[in-house]
N, C-alpha and C positions, 0 to 999 in steps of 0.2 A: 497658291501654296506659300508659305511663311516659311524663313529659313532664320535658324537659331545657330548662334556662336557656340563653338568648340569649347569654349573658356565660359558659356551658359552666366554672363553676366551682362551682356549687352542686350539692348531691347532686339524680339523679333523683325525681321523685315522682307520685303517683299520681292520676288523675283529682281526686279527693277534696282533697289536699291542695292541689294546682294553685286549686282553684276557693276552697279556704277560705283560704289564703295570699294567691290575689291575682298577689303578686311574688315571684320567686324572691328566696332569703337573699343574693344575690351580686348583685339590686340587676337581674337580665335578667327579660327577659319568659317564659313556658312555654311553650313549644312541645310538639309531638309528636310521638312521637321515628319516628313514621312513618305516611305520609296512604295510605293503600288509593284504589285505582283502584275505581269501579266497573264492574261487566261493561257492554261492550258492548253488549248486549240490554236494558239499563235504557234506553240513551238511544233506542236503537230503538222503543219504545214509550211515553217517557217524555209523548208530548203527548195519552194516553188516562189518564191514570195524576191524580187530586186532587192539590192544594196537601198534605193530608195524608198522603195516601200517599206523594206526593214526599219531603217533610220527614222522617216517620218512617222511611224507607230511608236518608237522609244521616245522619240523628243516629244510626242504628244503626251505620254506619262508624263516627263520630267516637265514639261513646259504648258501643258496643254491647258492649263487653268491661267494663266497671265497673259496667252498668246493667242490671238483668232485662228483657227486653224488654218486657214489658206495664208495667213502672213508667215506662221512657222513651218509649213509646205514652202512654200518659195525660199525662207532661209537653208533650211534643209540641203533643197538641191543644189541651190545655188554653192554651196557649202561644199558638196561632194561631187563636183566636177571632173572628177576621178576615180577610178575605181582602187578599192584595196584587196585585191583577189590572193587565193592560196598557192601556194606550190610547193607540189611534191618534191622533196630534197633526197630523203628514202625513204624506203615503204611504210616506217611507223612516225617518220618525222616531217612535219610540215612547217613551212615559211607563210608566215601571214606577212606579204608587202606591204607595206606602208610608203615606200619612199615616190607612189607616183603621182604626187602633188605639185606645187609650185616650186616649192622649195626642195625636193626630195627626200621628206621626215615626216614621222609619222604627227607631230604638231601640228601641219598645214590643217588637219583637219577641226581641231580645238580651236586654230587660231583666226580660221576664215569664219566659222561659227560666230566664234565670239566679237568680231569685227563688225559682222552685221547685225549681231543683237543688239551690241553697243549702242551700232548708229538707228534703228528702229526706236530706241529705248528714249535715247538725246535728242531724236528729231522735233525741232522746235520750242523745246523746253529748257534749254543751258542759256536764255538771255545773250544769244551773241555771245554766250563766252567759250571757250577752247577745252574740249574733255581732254588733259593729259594721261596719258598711258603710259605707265610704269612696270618695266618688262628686265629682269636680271637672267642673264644666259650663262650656260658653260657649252654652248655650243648652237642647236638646231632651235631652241624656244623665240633665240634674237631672229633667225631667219624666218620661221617661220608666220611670227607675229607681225616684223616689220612689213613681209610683204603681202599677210592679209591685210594690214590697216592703211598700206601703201594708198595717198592718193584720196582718203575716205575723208572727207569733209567734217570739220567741226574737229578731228583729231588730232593729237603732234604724239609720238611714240615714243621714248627715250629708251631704248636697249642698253643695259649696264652688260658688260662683261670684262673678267679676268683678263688682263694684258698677257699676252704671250700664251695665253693658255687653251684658244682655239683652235681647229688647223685653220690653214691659210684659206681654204677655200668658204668654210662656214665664212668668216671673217668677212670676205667677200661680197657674202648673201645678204649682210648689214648695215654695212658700211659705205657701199657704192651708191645706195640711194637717193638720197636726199630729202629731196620736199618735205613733207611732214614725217618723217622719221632725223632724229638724231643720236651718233649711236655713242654713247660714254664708255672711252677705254678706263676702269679704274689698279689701281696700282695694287692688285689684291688676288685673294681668290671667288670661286663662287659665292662664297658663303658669306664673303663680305661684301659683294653686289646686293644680295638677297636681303643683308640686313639693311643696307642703303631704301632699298626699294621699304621694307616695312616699317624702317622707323620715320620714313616722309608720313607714313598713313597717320601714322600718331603724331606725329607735333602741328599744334594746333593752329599756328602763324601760317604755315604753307596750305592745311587745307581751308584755311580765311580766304586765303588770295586764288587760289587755282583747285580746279576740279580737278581731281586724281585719282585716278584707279589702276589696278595691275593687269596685268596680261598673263603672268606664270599662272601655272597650274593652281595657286590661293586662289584663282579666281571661281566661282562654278559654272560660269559659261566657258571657261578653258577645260575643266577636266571631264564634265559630265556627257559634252558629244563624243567624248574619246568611247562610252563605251557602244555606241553604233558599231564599228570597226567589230568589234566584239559577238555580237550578236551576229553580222554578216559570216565570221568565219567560221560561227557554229553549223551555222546553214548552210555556208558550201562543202563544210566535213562531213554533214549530214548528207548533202546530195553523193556525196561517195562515199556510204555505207560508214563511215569510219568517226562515229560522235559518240560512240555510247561511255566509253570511258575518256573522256578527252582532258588533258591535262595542256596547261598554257602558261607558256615559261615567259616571264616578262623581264625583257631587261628593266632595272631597277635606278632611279639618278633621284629623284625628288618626289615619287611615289604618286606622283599623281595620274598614270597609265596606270599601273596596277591597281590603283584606288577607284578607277572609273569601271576597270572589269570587276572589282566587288559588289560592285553597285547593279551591275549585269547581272551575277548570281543572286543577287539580292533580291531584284525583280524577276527572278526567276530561272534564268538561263541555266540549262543543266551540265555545266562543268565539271567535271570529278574532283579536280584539285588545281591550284597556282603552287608555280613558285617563283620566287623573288630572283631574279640572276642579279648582282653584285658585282664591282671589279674588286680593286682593290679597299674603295670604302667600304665597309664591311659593318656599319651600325646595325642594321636591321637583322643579318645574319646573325651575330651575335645576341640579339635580341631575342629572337627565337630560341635560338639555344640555350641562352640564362634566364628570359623574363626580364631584364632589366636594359633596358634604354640610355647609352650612354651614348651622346652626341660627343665628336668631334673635330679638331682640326681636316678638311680634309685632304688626299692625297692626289696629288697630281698622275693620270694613269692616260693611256694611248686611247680608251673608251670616256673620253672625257666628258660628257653629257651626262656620264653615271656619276660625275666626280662633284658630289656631295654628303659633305661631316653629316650634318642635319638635317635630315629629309621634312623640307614642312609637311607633309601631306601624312606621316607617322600620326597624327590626333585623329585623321578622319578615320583611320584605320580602327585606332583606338577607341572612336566614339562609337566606330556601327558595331564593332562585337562587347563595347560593354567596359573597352577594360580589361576585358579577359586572356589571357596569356594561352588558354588550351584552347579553346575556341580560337583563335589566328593561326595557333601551330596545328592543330588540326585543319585546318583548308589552305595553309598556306607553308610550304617548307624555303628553304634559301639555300643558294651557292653564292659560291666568292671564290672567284681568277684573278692572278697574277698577271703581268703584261706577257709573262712569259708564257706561262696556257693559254692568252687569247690569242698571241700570235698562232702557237701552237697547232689550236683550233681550226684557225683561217688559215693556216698549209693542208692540216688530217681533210677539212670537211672540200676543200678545193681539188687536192689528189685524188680524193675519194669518188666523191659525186659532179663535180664538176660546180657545184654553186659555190658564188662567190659571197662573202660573207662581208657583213661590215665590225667593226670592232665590239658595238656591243650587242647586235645579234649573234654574235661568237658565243656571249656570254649565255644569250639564252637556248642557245643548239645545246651548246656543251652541259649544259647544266638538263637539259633533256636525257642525251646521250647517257650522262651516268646515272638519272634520276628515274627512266620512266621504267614501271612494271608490270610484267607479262600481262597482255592481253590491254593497257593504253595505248591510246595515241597521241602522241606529243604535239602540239600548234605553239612553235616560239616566234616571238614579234621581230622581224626584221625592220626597226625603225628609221634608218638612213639609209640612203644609198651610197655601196660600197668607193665610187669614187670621190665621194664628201671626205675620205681618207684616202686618199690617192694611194699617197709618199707610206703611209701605213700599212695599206691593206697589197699592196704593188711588191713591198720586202719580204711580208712574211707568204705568200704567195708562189712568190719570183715569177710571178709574169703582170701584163700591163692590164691597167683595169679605166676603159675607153670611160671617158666625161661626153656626159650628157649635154646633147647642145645650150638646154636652156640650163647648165649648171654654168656651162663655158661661158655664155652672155655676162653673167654675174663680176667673171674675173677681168673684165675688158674697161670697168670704171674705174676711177679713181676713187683713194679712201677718204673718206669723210670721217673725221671720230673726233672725238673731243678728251683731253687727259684729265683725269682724277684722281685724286688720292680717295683713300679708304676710311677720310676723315668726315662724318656726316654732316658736320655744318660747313666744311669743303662745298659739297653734293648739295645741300639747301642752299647755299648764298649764288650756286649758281643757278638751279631752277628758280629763285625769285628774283636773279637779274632777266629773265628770258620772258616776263609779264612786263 
C-alpha cells in the first residue's frame, strides 16, 4: 500500500518509508491512500474470536501487503503481551484499561508495534549507521516509547519534554534509563517539544548527517496499532449483550487515539458515535461547535498528556471526512473539564462505584456520564494507570492509591536528562554534536 501526505505535495511512499521518515518531505502527515472494509462476518463472530486474533486480522488489512504474514503475526503478539480488557464501572458505563502494559499507558501498545517494525524494516539496510527516534512528550508517549525501543539495536531515542510539566513519576519512566535512550528536559511547553521534533524533519543538514524518524503519534506505525484495542472492546461489549448502540468517549491530547478509532469505524467496526473528552485545552471542542480551527498556546492542567494548543493528528481527522465540518460533528461530539470537574469526577466516580479513575479518564467517564442517551452504552478509554498521578489522583479522592511494583522499579534510578532551551538550532547543534 502507498501512503500520501496530508499537505498532498510530497511524492507517494511506501509502508517502509512512511514508518522510517516519520513526516512527509512537504511537512503533512501519511496517510493511506485506501482503508479496506472488513467482511461482515468478521464482526458477526468477532466476540468468540482472542485479543490476538482480533489484532492480527486488523494489522493484516493495514499492513498486510508490505508485511509476510507470519512476520506481522509474530510482531502483533509480541506487541500485545498484555491484555486491554473491559470493566464494568456501572451498568451503562464501561472502563476499556489500557494501563496493563510496561509502562502503564495506553501508548505501550503503539509504541512496542512500532519498535519492532522499525527494527524489521532497518535490519541490515542503515550501512552501520544509527536510526534516531525523535519522540516529544507531555507525559506517557516519552515512557511508553523509551521503554518499547529500550535496548533495540541500531536505535538511540531522544524523548523531548516540558520541564516541570510531567508528574514525578512519568518523569521517572524516561529518564532513569539510559543506554540508547536519551531524555531532553526543554525549557518550554509541549508544543514547543513537538515543533523541535518537526522542524529536525525539515532541515536538510541534520537529515544529510543522521537517520531520523519520530515516535509520536505523526508516525502511522505509532497511531494505526492503537486501533486493535478498539476492535477488542467492541467484541468483549458484544460478548455481554451490550454493543448495539456503543458510544466511546476518548480522552483527547494530540488526537492520535481518537484518530486510530476512526480508522476502526472506517474499516468497519459498528460504533454509534465518539466523543472527543478535552481538559482545559479546548481546540477541538471549539471546533466542532464553530467549524473553524484555531490552534493555541497551550494550558498547563492536572491531565496533562491532554495538554495540547495544536493537536497534529487534527489533518488526519480532516483528511478522512473530506474537510467536512458536519460529517465530523456528526460522528463525533466534544467535552471540555476544568481541573476542577476532573478532580470532581475522580471523588463522584470513587464514592460512587468504587473505581479509581486516572485524571484523564475522568475526562472521558465524565463526559459519558453527561453525554450518553437512553438506550447507549458508553466504553470511555482509561489510558494510564491511576497511580502515574499518585499526589493527583490520592487529594482528590482522599484515600491512597497503591503503585505498582514494576511503576516503583522505575523511581529507584537515577535521572539522566539533558537541558534545552526551546531554541531549535539549540536542539540541532546538539544532535549533530552526538554523530
Amino acid at each position: 500500500m502507498k501512503y500520501y501526505s496530508t499537505n498532498h505535495t510530497a511524492p507517494q511512499a511506501s509502508l517502509e518509508e512512511a514508518v522510517v521518515k516519520g513526516l512527509a518531505s512537504d511537512r503533512g502527515l501519511f496517510m493511506p491512500e485506501n482503508i479496506k472494509r472488513l467482511p461482515a462476518e468478521f464482526f458477526e463472530n468477532i466476540e468468540k474470536l482472542t485479543f490476538h486474533e482480533i489484532a492480527c486480522t486488523v494489522a493484516e488489512v493495514f499492513f498486510g501487503e508490505d508485511i509476510p504474514k507470519e512476520d506481522l503475526d509474530r510482531i502483533v503478539c509480541d506487541t500485545l503481551a498484555f491484555d486491554c480488557p473491559v470493566s464494568e464501572v456501572e451498568p451503562t458505563i464501561y472502563s476499556l484499561e489500557l494501563f496493563h502494559g510496561p509502562t502503564l499507558a495506553f501508548k505501550d501498545v503503539g509504541a512496542r508495534f512500532m519498535a519492532r517494525l522499525l527494527q524489521y524494516f532497518i535490519k541490515g539496510k542503515t550501512d552501520g549507521r544509527e536510526v534516531n527516534v525523535l519522540v516529544a512528550t507531555s507525559g506517557d508517549t516519552g515512557s511508553a516509547v523509551a521503554n518499547g525501543f529500550l535496548g533495540v539495536e541500531g536505535i538511540h531515542v531522544y524523548v523531548l519534554y516540558p520541564k516541570g510539566k510531567v508528574s514525578p513519576i512519568q518523569e521517572c519512566q524516561f529518564t532513569t534509563l539510559g543506554r540508547n535512550i536519551t531524555a531532553v528536559e526543554v525549557d518550554g511547553v509541549f508544543d514547543d517539544c513537538q515543533r523541535l521534533v518537526k522542524s529536525a524533519f525539515m532541515d536538510s543538514e541534520l537529515c544529510g548527517k543522521m537517520i531520523l524518524t519520530s515516535a509520536n503519534s505523526i508516525n502511522v506505525a505509532r497511531f494505526l496499532p492503537q486501533a486493535f484495542y478498539y476492535f477488542n472492546a467492541y467484541a468483549r461489549m458484544k460478548a455481554l449483550g451490550k454493543a448495539g448502540r456503543l458510544v466511546v468517549s476518548v480522552p483527547s491530547g494530540n488526537f492520535g487515539n481518537i484518530t486510530a478509532g476512526l480508522f476502526a469505524h472506517r474499516m468497519g467496526l459498528p460504533i454509534h458515535r465518539f466523543i472527543a473528552a478535552n481538559n482545559a485545552n479546548d481546540i477541538f471542542y471549539n471546533y466542532l461547535l464553530s467549524g473553524l480551527y484555531k490552534p493555541k498556546a497551550s494550558v498547563q492542567t492536572i491531565a496533562n498528556a491532554m495538554d495540547v494548543g495544536d493537536p497534529s493528528n487534527f489533518v488526519r481527522i480532516l483528511d478522512l471526512y473530506g474537510g467536512d465540518h458536519g460529517r465530523i460533528s456528526s460522528l463525533i461530539s466534544g467535552a471540555s473539564y476544568s481541573d476542577t470537574q476532573i478532580r470532581q469526577t475522580m471523588k463522584d466516580c470513587y464514592d460512587n462505584t468504587g473505581y479509581i479513575l486516572d485524571p484523564h479518564g475522568a475526562c472521558g467517564y465524565r463526559a459519558l456520564k453527561e453525554g450518553l442517551c437512553e438506550g447507549e452504552t458508553g466504553v470511555f478509554l482509561e489510558t494510564a494507570h491511576p497511580a502515574k498521578f499518585k499526589e493527583t489522583v490520592e487529594a482528590a479522592i482522599n484515600d491512597s492509591v497503591t503503585i505498582p511494583d514494576r511503576l516503583a522499579a522505575f523511581m529507584k534510578g537515577d535521572k539522566l536528562s539533558v537541558d534545552m532551551t526551546s531554541d531549535f538550532n539549540d536542539f540541532k547543534a546538539f544532535l549533530l554534536s552526538r554523530q
